[in-house]
KETI-305488 format. One record per residue (C-alpha): x, y, z. Coordinates in steps of 0.1 Angstrom, whole numbers. Layout:
REM residues N
((X,Y,Z));
...
END
This chain:
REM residues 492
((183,-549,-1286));
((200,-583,-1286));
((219,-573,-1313));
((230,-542,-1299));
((241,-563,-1267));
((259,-585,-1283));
((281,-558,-1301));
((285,-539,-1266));
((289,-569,-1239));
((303,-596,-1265));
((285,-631,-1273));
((298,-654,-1255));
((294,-650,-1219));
((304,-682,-1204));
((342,-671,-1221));
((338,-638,-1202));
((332,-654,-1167));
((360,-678,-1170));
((381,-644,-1183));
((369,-619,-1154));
((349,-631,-1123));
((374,-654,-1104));
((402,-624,-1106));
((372,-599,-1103));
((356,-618,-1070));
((396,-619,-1055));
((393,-583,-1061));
((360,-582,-1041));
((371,-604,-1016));
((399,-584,-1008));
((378,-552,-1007));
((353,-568,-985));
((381,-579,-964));
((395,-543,-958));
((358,-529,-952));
((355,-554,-925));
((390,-543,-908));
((389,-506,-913));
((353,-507,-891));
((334,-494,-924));
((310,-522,-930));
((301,-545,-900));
((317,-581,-899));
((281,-601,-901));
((272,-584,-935));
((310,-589,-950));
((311,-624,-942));
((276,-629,-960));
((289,-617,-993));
((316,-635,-985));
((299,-667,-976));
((282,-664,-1013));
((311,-658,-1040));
((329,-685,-1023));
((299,-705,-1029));
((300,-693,-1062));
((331,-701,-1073));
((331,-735,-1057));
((303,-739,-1084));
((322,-723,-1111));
((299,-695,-1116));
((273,-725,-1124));
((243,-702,-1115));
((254,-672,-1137));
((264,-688,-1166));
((236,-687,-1193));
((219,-657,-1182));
((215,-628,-1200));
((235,-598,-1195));
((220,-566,-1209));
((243,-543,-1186));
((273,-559,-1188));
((288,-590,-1166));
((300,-576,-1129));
((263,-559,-1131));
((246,-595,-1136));
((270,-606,-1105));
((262,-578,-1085));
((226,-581,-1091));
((227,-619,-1084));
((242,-610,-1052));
((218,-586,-1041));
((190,-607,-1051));
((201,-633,-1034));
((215,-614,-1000));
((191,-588,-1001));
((201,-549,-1008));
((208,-541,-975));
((237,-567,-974));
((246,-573,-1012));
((244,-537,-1019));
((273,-535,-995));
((299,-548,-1022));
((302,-510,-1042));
((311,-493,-1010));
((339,-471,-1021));
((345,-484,-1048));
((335,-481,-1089));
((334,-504,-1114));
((359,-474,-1129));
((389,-486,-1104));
((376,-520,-1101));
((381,-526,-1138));
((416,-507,-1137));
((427,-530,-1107));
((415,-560,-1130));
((430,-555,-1164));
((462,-552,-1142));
((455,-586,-1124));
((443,-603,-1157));
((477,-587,-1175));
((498,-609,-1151));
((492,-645,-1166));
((501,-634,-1200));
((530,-614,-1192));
((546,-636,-1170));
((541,-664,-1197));
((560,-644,-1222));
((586,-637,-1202));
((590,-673,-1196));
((593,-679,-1232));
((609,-656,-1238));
((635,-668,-1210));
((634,-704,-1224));
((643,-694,-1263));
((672,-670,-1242));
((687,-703,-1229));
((684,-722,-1256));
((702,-696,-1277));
((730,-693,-1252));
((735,-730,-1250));
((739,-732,-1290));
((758,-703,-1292));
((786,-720,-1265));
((780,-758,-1287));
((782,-742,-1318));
((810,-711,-1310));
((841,-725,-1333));
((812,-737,-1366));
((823,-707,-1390));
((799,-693,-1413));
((801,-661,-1430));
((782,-629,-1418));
((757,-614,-1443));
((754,-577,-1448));
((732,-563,-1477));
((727,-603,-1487));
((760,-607,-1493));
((789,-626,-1476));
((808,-602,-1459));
((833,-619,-1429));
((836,-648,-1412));
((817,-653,-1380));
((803,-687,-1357));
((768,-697,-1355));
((775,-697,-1325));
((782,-655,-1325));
((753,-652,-1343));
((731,-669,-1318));
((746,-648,-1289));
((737,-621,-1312));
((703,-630,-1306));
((702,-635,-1273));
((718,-602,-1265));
((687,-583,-1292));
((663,-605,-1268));
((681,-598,-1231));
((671,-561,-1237));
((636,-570,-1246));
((633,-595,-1216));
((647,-563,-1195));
((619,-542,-1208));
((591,-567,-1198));
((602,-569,-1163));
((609,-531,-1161));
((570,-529,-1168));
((565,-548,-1137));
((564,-517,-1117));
((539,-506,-1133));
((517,-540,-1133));
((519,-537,-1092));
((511,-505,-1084));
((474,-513,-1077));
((445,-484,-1086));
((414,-499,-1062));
((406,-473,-1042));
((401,-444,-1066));
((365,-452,-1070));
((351,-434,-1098));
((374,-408,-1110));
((379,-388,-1070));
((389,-414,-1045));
((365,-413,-1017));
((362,-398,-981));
((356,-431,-967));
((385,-440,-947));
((393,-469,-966));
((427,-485,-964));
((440,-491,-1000));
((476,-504,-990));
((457,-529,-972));
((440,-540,-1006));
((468,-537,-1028));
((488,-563,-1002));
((461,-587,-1003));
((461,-587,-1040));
((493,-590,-1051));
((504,-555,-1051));
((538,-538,-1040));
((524,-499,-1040));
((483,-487,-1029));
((470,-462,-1057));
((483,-426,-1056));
((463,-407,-1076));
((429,-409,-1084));
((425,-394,-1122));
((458,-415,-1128));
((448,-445,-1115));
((412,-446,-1137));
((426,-427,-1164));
((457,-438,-1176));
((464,-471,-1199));
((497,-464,-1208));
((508,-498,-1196));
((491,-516,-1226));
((508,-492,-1251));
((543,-499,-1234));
((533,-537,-1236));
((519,-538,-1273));
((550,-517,-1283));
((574,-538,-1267));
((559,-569,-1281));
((556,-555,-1313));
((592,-547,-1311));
((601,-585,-1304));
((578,-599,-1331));
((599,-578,-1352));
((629,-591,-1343));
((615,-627,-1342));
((601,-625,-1373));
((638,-613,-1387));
((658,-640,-1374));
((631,-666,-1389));
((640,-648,-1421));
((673,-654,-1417));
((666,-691,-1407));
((646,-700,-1436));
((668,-688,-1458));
((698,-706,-1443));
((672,-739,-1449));
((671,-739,-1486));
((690,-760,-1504));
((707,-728,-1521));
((728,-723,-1489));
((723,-756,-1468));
((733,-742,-1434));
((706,-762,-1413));
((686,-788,-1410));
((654,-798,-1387));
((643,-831,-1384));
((615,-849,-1401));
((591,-839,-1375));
((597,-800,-1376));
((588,-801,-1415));
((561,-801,-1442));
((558,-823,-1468));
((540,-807,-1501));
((508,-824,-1511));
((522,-828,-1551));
((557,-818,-1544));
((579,-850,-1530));
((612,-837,-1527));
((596,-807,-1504));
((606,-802,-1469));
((591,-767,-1456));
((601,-753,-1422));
((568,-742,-1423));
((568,-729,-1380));
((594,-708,-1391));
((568,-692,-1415));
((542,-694,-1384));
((567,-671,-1363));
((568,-643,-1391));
((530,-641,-1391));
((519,-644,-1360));
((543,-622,-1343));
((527,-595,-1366));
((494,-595,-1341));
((514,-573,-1317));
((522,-544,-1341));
((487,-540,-1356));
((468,-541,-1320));
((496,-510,-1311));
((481,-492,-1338));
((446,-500,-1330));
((456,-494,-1290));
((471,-462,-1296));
((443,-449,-1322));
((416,-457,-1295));
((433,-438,-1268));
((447,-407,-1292));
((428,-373,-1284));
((405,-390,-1252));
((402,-369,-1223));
((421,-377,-1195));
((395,-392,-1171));
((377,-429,-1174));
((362,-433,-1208));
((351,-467,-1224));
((373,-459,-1254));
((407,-463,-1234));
((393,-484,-1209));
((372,-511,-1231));
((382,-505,-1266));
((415,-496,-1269));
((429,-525,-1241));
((408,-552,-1262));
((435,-562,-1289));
((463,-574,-1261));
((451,-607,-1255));
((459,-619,-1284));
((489,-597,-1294));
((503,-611,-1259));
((498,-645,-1274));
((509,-643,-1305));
((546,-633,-1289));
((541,-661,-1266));
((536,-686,-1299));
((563,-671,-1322));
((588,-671,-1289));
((576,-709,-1289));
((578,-716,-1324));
((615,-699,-1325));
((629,-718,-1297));
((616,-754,-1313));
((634,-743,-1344));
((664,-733,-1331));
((669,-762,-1305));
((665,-791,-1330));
((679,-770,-1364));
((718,-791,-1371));
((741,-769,-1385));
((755,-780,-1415));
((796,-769,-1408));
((812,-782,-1440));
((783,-755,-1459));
((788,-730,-1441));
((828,-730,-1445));
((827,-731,-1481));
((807,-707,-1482));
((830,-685,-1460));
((852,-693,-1485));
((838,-690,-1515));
((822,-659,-1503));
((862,-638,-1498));
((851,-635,-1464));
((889,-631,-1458));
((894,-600,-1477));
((890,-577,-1450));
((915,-594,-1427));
((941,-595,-1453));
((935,-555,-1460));
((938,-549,-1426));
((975,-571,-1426));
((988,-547,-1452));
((982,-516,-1431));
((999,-533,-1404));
((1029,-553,-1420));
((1034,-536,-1451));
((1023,-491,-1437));
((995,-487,-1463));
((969,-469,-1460));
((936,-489,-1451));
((923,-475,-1490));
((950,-484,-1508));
((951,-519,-1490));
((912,-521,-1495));
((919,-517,-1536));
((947,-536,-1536));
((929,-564,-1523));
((899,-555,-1540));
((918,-565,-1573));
((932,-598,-1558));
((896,-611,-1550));
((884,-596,-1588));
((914,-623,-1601));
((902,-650,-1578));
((870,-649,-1586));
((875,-653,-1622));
((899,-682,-1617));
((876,-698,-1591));
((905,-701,-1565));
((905,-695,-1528));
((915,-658,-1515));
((944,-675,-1495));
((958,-692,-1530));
((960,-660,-1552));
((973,-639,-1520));
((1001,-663,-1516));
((1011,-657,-1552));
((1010,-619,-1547));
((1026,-617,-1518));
((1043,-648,-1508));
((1079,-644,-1520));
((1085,-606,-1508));
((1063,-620,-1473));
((1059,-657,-1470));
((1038,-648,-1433));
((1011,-625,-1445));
((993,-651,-1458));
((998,-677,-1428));
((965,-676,-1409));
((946,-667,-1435));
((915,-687,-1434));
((880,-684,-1421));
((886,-701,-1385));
((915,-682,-1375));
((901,-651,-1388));
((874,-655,-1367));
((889,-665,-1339));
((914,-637,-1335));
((884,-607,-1341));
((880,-607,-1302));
((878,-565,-1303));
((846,-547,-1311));
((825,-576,-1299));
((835,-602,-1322));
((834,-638,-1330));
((866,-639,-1307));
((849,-627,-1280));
((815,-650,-1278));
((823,-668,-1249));
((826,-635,-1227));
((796,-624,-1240));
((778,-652,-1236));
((787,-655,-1197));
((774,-620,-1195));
((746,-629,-1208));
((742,-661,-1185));
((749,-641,-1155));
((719,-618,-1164));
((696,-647,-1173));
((698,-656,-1142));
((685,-628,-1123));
((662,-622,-1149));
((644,-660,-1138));
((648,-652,-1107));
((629,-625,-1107));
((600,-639,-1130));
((596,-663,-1103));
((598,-637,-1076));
((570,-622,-1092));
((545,-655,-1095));
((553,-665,-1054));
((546,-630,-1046));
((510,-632,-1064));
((505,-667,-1045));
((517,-652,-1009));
((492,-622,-1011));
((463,-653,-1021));
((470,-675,-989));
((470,-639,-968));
((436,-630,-982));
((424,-666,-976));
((439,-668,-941));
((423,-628,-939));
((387,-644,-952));
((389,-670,-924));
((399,-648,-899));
((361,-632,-904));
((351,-664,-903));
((365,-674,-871));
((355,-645,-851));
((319,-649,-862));
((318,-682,-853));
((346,-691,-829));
((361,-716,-849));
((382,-724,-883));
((364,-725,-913));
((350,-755,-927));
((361,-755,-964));
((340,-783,-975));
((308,-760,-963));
((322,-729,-978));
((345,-734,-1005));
((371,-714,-1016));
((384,-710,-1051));
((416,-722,-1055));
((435,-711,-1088));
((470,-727,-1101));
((491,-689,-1104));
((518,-708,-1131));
END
């Protein structure tokens, strides 16, 4: 049977009291609170309860940890409770309420830490790439389509490329927010209850902007860790693409970048070596995100809609650590980025040596000589054939096409001023705009992140002032924290 535990409840149970209780007693706190004030369960026996989980989580849970747990951990803190209080007053703690809603309401709560840890990463690598993206906004490099150099951009555009693929994902986070504090305490098992609880109340003092609505929905539904896995799998994808991009621009083949000693590794028999090895770190660990989806979504595929322990338990299980393994690789990213020096002589040659200018000078025939954009594109096409096989520059063997019949068409015609004057479509020209836009919405975006954490500390000082409110009318006077110790828990 210890075996069988172990599979069911996990094996380490001091890990899952540090995980669960101090969010599950705020839960319980909170409840007992509301019990008190709606005139359901008599003052006397909520403070009690009360009395004893601050008690407990002054000690840290000291008197629980250790102890076998054959039915789970709330059941070993409930029964603790009511062997300690007695059933008449610990056996108060499940009034209308199930472990069903309870657990909702805490996956939600424990969901919060994470979440609003990757967006701050994920904020963090946004500013970072916005503030390269202004430093670095006239070093050209060429653009790469199907591995090839294809036209000249900045590192500084590509950056703000980044940052705008990562705004959208930061967007998506946050828009998930609703969902995180709409609060589902209250819909006891699966059918509410017709005790006249008051679950707006509840949701307040725990953090919560809307009560439960819906019973079946509230117990039922986990659609919120699909929506998170699949967004974070989305970003590790992403992630994992530009560290692609970044390793490759890190080998001595192209010599775009460099990192400093301290963001490389040496090989063990290899001493001319230097490995960007996080960069390696990012496209594996942001993988996590898009294998727990999977495992998430196969759980949960073809359950009945109601509470089951395969959507509840097994399926929400994996997001931990797919949560964390965006939180690294966002990490990772934005040490790589911030230290990485661009290399600009490198990268212009290679804008060079790549014809990156060919397009722009098809583009001048159309509009200074009346070709068609096809019969530029070939005529051109057969310039860059010539230059390539006399290893000259693009601008060198247009000048001896064209020069004499149009000594201009060739002024200009060089990777910095191309890029400089492709300000339509989104362009290189046009990375400072974009990258105020994208400032602008940074900024709302922390703010609201932060919103989010003060709002989560404001409902725990009401629930504590709530607690010694109790307190106080009991006993007509404030509460004596050093007798009766409430837990106190850093929100950032």
């Amino acid at each position: 049977m210890d075996s069988l535990r172990q599979i069911i409840f996990g094996q380490n149970g001091d890990a899952a009291i540090d995980a669960e209780l101090p969010l599950a007693t705020e839960i319980d706190r909170a409840h007992l609170v509301m019990l008190s004030e709606a005139a359901i369960v008599g003052e006397d026996r909520v403070w009690a309860i009360l009395h004893e989980i601050a008690r407990l989580r002054g000690s840290d849970f000291a008197p629980l940890r250790g102890r076998p747990a054959p039915r789970g951990l709330y059941i070993l803190y409930e029964t603790y409770l009511i062997n300690l209080l007695g059933p008449e007053i610990g056996g108060v703690l499940q009034t209308a309420r199930s472990r069903n809603d309870l657990k909702a309401t805490l996956l939600k709560m424990r969901l919060r830490r994470p979440v609003h840890k990757l967006l701050g990463e994920a904020l963090r690598l946004q500013a970072v790439l916005l503030r390269r993206a202004s430093r670095f906004d006239h070093v050209i490099m060429p653009a790469y389509t199907h591995s090839q150099a294809a036209l000249p951009i900045s590192y500084g555009h590509y950056l703000a490329g980044v940052a705008g693929a990562l705004d959208r994902h930061i967007g998506a986070f946050l828009g998930n927010a609703a969902d995180l504090d709409r609060c589902p305490l209250g819909a006891g098992a699966v059918g509410g209850t017709s005790l006249p609880i008051d679950s707006v109340r509840t949701a307040a003092l725990l953090g919560f902007t809307e009560a439960v609505s819906h019973s079946i929905d509230a117990v039922a539904s986990r659609d919120l860790v699909l929506r998170l896995l699949a967004e974070a799998a989305i970003l590790g994808i992403l992630l994992s693409r530009v560290a692609t991009d970044l390793l490759q621009w890190m080998t001595r083949e192209f010599s775009f970048l460099e990192l400093p000693d301290a963001l490389v590794g040496l090989s063990s028999m290899m001493p001319q070596k230097r490995n960007p090895f996080f960069l390696e770190h990012v496209q594996g660990r942001s993988t996590a995100a898009l294998g727990a989806l999977v495992a998430a979504g196969t759980a949960m595929h073809a359950q009945p809609f109601t509470n089951s322990i395969s959507v509840g338990t097994e399926a929400v299980e994996h997001i931990w650590s797919a949560l964390g393994g965006a939180t690294d690789s966002l990490v990772l990213l934005r040490t790589v980025i911030a230290a990485a020096r661009p290399q600009p002589g490198n990268m212009h040659t290679r804008a060079v040596s790549g014809y990156t200018e060919a397009t722009e000078l098809a583009n001048r025939l159309v509009t200074r000589k009346g070709m068609a954009f096809r019969t530029a594109y070939e005529m051109v096409g057969s310039i860059v054939r010539k230059a390539d096989s006399a290893l000259e520059p693009l601008s060198v063997a247009a000048a001896r096409a064209f020069g004499d019949e149009d000594p201009e068409l060739c002024t200009g015609l060089d990777p910095q001023s191309i890029a400089s004057a492709s300000c339509f479509g989104g362009g290189p020209g046009a990375t400072s705009e974009y990258v105020r836009h994208l400032q602008m919405r940074w900024g709302a975006y922390m703010k609201r992140n932060s919103e989010w954490a003060r709002q989560w500390l404001r409902a725990r000082n009401a629930l504590d002032a709530a607690v010694e409110k109790i307190y106080a009318r009991l006993h007509g006077r404030e509460m004596a924290h050093a007798g009766a110790p409430l837990y106190k828990e850093e929100l950032t």
